[in-house]
BAKETI-615897 format. One record per residue: residue number from 1; residue in one letter; x, y, z of N, C-alpha, C in turn. Coordinates in steps of 0.2 Angstrom, whole numbers. Example, Ala and Ser with C-alpha at 12.3 -4.5 7.8 and 13.67 -1.06 7.14 Angstrom:
<nodes>
   pos   code      nu      nv      nw     cau     cav     caw      cu      cv      cw
     1      A      66     -28      39      62     -22      39      66     -16      39
     2      S      64     -11      35      68      -5      36      64       0      39
</nodes>
This chain:
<nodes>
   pos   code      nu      nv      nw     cau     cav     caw      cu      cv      cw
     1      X     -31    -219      46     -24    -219      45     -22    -213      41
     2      X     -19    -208      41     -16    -204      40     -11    -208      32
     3      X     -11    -203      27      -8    -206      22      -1    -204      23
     4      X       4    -210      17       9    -212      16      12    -204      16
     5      X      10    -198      11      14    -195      11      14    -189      16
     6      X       7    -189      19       7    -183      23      11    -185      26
     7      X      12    -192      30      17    -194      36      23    -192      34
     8      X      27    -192      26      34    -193      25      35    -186      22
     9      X      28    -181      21      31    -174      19      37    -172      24
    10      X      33    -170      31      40    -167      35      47    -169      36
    11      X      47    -175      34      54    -180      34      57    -178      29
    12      X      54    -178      23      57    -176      16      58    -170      16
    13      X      54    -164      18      57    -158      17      64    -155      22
    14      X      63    -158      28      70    -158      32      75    -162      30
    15      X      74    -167      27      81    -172      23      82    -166      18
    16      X      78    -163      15      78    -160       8      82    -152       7
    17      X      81    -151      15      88    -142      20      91    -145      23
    18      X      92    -150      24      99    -151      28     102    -152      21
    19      X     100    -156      17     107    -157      10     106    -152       9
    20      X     102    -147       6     102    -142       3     108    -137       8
    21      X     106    -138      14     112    -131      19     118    -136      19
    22      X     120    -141      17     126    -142      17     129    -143      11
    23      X     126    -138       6     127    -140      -3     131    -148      -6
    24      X     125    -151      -3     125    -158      -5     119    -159      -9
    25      X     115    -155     -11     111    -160     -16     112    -163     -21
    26      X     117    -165     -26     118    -169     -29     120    -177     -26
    27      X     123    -176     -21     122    -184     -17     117    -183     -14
    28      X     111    -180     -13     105    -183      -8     101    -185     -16
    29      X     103    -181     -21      96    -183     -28      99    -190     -29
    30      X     105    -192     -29     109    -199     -32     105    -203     -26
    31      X     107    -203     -20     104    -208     -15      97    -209     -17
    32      X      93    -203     -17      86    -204     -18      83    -210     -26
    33      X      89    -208     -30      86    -211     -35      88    -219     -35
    34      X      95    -219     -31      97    -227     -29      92    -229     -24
    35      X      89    -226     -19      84    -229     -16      76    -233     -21
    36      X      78    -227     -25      69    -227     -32      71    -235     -34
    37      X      77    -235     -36      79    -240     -41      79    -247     -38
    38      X      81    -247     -29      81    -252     -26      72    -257     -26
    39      X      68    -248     -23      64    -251     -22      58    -252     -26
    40      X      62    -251     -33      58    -251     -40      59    -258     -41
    41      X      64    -265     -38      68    -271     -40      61    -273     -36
    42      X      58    -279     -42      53    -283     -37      53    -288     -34
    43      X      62    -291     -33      65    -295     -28      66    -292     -20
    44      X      69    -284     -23      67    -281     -15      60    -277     -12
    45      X      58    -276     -18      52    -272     -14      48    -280     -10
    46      X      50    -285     -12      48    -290      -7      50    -290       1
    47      X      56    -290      -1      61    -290       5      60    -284       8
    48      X      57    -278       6      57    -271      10      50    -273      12
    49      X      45    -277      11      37    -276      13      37    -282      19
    50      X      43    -285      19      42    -291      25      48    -289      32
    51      X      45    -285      37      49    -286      43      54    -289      43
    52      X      53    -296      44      55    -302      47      63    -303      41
</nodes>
């Protein structure tokens, strides 16, 4: 299996021009780091590892 980041390089570097060609990177950095923080919480990183 192909790893975690090779998969999500091309997805992150196109999330990373579109904000950038819409001069929105300061809302894509904040998202990103609201994302870090959700799934840095060890009640959700449960909830994000279970489909169901």
């Amino acid at each position: 299996m192909a790893e975690i980041a090779t998969i999500a390089r091309p997805y992150a570097e196109a999330s990373f021009r579109t904000a950038r060609d819409a001069d929105a990177l300061a809302g894509w950095s904040s998202g990103l780091a609201l994302a870090g923080a959700i799934a840095a919480d060890a009640r959700m990183a449960d909830l994000l590892g279970t489909p169901a």
